[in-house]
C-alpha positions in Angstrom: 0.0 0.0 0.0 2.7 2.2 0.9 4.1 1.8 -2.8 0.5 2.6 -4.7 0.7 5.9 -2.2 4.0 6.8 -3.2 2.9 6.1 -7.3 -0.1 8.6 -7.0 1.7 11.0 -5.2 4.2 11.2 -8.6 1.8 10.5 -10.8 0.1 14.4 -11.2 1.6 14.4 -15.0 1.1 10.7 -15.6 -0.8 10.7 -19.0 -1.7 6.9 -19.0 -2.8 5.5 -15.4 -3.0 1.4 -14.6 -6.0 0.0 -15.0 -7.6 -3.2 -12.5 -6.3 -7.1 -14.1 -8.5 -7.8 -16.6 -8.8 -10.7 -19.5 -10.7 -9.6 -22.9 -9.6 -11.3 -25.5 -10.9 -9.5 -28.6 -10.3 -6.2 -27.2 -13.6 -5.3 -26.7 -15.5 -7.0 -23.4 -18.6 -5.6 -20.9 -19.1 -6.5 -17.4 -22.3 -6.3 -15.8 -22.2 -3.7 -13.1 -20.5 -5.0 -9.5 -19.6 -3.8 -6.3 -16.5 -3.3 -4.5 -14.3 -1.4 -1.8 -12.9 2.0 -3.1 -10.5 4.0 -1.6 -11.7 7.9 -2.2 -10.5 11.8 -2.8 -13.2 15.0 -1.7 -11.1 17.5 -2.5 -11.5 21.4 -2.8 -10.1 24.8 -3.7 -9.0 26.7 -0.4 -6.8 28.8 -1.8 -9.2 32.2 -1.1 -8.7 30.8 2.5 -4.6 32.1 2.4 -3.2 35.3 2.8 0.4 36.7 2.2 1.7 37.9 5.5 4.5 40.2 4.4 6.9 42.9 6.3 10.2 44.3 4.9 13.4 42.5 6.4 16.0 45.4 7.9 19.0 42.9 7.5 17.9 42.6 3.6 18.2 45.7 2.6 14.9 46.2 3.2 13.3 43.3 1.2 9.7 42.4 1.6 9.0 39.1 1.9 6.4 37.2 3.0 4.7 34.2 4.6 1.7 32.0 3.8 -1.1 33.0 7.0 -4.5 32.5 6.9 -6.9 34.0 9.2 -10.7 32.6 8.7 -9.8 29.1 8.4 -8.5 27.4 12.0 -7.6 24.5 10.4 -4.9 26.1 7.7 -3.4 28.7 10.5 -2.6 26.1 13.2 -0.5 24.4 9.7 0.9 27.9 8.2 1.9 28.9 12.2 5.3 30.2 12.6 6.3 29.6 8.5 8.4 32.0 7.3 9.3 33.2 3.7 11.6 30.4 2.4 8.7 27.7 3.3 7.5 26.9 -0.7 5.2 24.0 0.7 3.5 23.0 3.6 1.7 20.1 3.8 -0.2 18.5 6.7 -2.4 15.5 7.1 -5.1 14.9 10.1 -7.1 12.2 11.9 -11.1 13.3 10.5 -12.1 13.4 14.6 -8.9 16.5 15.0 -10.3 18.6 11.4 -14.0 18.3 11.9 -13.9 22.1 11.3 -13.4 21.9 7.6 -15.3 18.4 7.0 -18.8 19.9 7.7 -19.9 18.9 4.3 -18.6 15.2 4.6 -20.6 14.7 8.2 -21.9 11.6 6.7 -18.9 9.3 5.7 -17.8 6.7 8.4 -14.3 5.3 7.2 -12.6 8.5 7.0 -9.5 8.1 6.4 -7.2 11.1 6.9 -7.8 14.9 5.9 -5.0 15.7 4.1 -4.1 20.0 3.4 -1.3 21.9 1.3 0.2 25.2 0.2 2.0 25.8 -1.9 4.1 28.1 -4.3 3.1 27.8 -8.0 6.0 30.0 -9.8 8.7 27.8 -8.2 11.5 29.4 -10.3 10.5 33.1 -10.0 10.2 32.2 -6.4 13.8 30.7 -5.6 15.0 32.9 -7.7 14.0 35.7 -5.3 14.9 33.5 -2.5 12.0 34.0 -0.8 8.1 34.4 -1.0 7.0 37.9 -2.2 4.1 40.0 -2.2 3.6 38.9 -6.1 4.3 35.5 -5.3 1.3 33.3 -6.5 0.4 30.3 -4.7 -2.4 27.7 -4.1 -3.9 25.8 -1.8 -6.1 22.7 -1.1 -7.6 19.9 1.0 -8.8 16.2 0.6 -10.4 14.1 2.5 -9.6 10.4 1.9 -12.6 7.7 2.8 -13.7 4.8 1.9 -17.1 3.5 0.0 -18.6 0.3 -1.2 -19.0 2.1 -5.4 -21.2 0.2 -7.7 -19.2 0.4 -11.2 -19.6 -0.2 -14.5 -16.2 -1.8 -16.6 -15.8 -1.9 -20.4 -12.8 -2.8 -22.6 -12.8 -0.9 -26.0 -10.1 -1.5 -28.5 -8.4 -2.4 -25.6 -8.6 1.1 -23.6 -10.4 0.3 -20.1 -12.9 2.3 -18.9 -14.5 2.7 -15.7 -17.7 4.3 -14.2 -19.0 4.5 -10.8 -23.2 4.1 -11.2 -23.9 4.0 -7.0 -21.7 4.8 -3.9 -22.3 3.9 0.0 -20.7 6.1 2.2 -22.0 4.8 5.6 -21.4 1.8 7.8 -24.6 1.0 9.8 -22.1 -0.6 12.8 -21.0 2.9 13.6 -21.6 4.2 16.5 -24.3 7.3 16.2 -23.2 9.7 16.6 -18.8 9.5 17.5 -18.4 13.4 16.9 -20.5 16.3 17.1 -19.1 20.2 16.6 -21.5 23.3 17.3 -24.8 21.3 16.7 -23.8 19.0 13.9 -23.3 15.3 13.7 -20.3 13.2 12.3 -20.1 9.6 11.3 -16.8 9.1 11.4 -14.6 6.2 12.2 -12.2 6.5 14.9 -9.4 4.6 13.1 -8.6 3.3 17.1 -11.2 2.3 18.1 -10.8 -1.8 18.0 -14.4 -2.3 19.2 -16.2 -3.5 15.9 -15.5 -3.5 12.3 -17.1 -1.4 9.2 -19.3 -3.0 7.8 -21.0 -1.4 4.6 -24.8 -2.6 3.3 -25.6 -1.1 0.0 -28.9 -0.5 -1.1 -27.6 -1.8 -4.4 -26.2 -5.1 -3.5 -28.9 -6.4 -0.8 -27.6 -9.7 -0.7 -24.1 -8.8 0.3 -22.7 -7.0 2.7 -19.2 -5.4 3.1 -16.8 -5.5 5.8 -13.6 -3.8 6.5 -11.6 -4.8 9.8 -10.3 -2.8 12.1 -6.9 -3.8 11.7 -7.1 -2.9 7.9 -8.9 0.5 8.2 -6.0 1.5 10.9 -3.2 0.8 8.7 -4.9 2.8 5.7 -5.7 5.4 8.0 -2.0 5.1 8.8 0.0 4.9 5.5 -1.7 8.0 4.9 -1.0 10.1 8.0 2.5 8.8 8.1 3.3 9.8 4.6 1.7 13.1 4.1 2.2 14.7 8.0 4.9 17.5 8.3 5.8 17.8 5.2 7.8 21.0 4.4 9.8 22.1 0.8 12.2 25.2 1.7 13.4 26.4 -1.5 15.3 29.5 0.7 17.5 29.7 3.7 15.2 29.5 7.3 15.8 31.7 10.1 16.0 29.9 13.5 14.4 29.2 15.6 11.1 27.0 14.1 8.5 24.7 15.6 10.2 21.4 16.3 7.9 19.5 14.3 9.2 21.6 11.4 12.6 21.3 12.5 12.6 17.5 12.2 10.5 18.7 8.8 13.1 19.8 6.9 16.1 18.6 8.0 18.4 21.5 8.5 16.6 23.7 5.9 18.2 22.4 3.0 15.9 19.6 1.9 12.4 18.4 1.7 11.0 15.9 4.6 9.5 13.4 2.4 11.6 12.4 -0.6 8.3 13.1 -3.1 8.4 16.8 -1.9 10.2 18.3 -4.6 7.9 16.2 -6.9 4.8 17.8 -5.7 6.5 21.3 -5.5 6.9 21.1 -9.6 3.8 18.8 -10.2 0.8 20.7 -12.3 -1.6 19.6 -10.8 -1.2 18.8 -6.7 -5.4 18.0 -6.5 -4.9 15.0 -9.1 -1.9 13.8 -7.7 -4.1 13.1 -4.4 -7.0 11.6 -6.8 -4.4 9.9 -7.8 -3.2 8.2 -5.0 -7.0 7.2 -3.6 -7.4 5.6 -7.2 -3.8 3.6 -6.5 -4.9 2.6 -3.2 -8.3 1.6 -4.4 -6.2 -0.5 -7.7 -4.1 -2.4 -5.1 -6.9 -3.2 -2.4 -8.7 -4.8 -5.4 -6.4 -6.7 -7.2 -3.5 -7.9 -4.2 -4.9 -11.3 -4.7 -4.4 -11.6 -8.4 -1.0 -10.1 -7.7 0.3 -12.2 -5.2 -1.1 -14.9 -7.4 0.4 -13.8 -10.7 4.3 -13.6 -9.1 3.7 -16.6 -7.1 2.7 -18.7 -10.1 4.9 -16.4 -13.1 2.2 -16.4 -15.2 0.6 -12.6 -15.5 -2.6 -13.3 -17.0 -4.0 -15.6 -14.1 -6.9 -13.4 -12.1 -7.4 -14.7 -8.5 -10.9 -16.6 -8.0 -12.1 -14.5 -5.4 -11.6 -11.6 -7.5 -13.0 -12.6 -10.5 -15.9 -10.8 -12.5 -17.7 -12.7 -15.2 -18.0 -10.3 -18.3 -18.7 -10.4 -22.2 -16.6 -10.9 -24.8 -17.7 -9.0 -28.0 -16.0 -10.6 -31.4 -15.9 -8.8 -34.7 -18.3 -10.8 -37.3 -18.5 -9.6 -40.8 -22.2 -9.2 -42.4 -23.2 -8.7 -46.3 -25.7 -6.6 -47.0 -27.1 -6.5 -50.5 -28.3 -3.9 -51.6 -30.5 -5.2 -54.7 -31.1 -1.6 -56.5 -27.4 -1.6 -57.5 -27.0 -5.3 -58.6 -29.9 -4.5 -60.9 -28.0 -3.7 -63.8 -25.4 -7.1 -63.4 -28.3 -8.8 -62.9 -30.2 -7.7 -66.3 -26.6 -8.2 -68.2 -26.2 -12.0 -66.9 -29.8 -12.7 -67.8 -29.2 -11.1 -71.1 -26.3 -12.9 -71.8 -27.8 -16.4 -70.8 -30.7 -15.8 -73.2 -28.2 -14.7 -76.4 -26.1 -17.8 -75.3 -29.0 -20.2 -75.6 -30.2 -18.5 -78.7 -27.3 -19.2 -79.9 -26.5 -22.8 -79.4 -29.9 -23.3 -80.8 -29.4 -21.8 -83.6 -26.4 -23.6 -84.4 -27.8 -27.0 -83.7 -30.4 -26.5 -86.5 -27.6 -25.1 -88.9 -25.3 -28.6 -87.8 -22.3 -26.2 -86.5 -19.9 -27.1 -84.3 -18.5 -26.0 -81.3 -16.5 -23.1 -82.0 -13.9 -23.9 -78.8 -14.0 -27.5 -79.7 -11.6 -26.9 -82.8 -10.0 -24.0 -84.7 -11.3 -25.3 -87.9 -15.0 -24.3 -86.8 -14.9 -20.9 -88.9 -12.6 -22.3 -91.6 -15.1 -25.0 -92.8 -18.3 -23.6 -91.9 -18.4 -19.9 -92.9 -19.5 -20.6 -96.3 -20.6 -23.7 -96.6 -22.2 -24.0 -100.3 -18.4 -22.3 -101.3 -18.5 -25.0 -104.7 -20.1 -28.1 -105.4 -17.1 -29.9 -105.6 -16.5 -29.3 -101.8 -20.0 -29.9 -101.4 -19.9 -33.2 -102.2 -16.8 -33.8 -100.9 -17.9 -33.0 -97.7 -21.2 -34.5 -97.4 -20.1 -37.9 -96.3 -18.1 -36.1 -93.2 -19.5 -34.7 -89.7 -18.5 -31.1 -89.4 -20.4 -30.9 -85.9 -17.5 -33.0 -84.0 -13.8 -31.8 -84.0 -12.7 -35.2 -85.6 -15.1 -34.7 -88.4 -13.5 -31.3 -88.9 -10.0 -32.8 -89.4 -11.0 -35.4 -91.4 -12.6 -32.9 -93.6 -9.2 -30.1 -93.4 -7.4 -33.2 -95.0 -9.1 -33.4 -98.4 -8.9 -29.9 -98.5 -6.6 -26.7 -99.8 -7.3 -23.0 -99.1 -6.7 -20.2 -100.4 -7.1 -16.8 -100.1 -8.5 -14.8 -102.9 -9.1 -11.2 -103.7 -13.1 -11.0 -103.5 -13.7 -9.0 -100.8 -16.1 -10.6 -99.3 -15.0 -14.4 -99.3 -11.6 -13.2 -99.0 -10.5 -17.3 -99.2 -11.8 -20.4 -101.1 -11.8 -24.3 -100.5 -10.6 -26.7 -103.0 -10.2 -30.4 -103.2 -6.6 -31.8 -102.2 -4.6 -32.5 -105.1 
């Protein structure tokens, strides 16, 4: 787990993400919609939340510089407390039960996970350039709360692209106590990820026959990988004056370099918000197919699925149809039909007229174009056959041709000499 955290954290530019095991042979398959455990990312814009706290420095030759503040939201100025100017990201991560303050619209999720908030400088070069934060620094921030769900999806393989589409979500385990938390008047659901007393257990309206559980032992160590990973996290892109809060100090190890090894990943990533999406959509790849993968290096064979992790789908194969369309094989149709007929009319003709067939022998137009060329031939020919080809030769041996000038015999027959 700690691996498919660290893979969405450095995935915010990733163009092509991993997809769940699957087997479709032709390319293009279908399942029919299922449930499963998903590991999710609420997150939000907060970066109208974060001022610039700036003053001029009198050893700087009075340079104004600044530090990230914030002074509506409780949550983001117990994080941004005692920053200074060279701090270029601050990240923190929480329990749900310790940020209940900024998870008033999430007051319904049980398995909360951890709340997860950063800011952080968006023109990094123009920053460290300067050394410091500025007053024309621009920045961003934002916060995510990771939970989990029993989702209702919807798979399909086309051309061999996977897609993926969530139809139904729970969000609410009915063995939760009601209600653990409640701040100024409203009521949360949440999880405490210590408390060993039951597990989750999730029944969607959407799978009635089945219901969902999550020990306690599993939801703590999600809980955990998170917190762990993402808490006191600090880039310092400048010099730091001392002294800072311990927490920090251990932060950023003697202001040169980035707690978490990631840090300067996420400090040039486009996108911090879709690296966290990210990382619930890793967590939520490798809580659904650990099975198949402990299976597929056990065994060396990578298209092997584990059984209890197996969805029955369809398998669409390409089949080729001919449609005829019979108002443009009209016209071949009238010349076949045409030619059959003149075919027929001719071989009946030239069975009255006792000719030959033409292919059966080149002496065909020889001995039959004019047949009444002289009486002599005449009746030297009457006693032969000239409908079979051996008649024909017979006859071409008591004969001589030769060509003449009349135009329109053009040659003559006489006997053999």
């Amino acid at each position: 787990m700690q691996a498919a955290i660290y893979s969405g954290l450095l995935s915010s530019n990733t163009v092509t993400l991993p997809t769940l095991p699957f087997i479709c042979p032709s390319g293009n398959c279908t399942w029919d919609p299922f449930s499963t455990i998903s590991v999710n990312a609420a997150c939000s814009d907060i970066s109208s939340e974060v001022t610039l706290n700036c003053s001029k420095s009198v050893n700087d030759n009075n340079t104004t510089t600044c530090n990230f503040a914030s002074h509506n939201d409780t949550l983001l100025a117990d994080m941004l407390n005692n920053t200074s100017s060279g701090f270029f990201l601050v990240m923190e991560s929480y329990l749900p039960r310790d940020s209940l303050s900024a998870l008033l619209a999430y007051n319904n999720i049980t398995a909360g996970l951890a709340t997860v908030q950063w800011v952080r400088v968006t023109d990094f070069l123009i920053a460290q350039a300067s050394n410091a934060i500025t007053p024309d620094t621009s920045y961003e921030a934002g916060r995510c709360l990771f939970y989990m769900s029993v989702d209702q999806i919807q798979t399909q393989v086309t051309n061999g692209g996977y897609n993926e589409k969530k139809v139904q979500t729970c969000v609410y385990s009915s063995t939760s106590k009601t209600p653990p938390y409640t701040l100024n008047g409203t009521n949360f659901a949440f999880r405490d990820p210590w408390d060993e007393s039951d597990d989750l257990i999730f029944q969607p309206s959407f799978a009635p026959d089945r219901n969902f559980s999550v020990t306690w032992e599993d939801f703590y160590g999600l809980a955990s990988s998170i917190i762990n990973t993402l808490s006191d996290s600090v880039f310092v892109g400048a010099a730091v004056p001392v002294p800072v809060v311990t927490s920090l100090l251990n932060a950023y190890n003697n202001f040169t370099e980035a707690s978490r090894p990631w840090a300067p990943m996420l400090m040039e990533a486009d996108n911090v918000t879709k690296a966290m999406e990210n990382m619930a959509m890793y967590m939520t790849i490798a809580l659904r197919s650990n099975d198949t993968e402990l299976l597929q290096v056990s065994t060396h064979n990578s298209s092997v699925l584990a059984p209890d992790q197996i969805v029955q789908g369809v398998v669409w194969v390409p089949t080729q149809f001919v449609i005829v369309r019979w108002g443009f094989i009209a016209l071949p149709v009238i010349t076949f039909v045409l030619a059959v007929l003149f075919l027929s009319s001719v071989i009946a003709r030239t069975r009255q007229l006792h000719v030959g067939i033409w292919k059966s022998s080149p002496l065909t137009l020889l001995l039959q174009m004019q047949p009444g060329c002289s009486q002599k031939i005449e009746g030297l020919l009457a006693g032969e056959n000239l409908d079979t080809a051996s008649g024909m030769d017979n006859a071409a041996k008591m004969v001589e041709v030769k060509a003449v000038g009349n135009p329109v015999l053009g040659i003559e027959l006489f006997p053999r000499r």
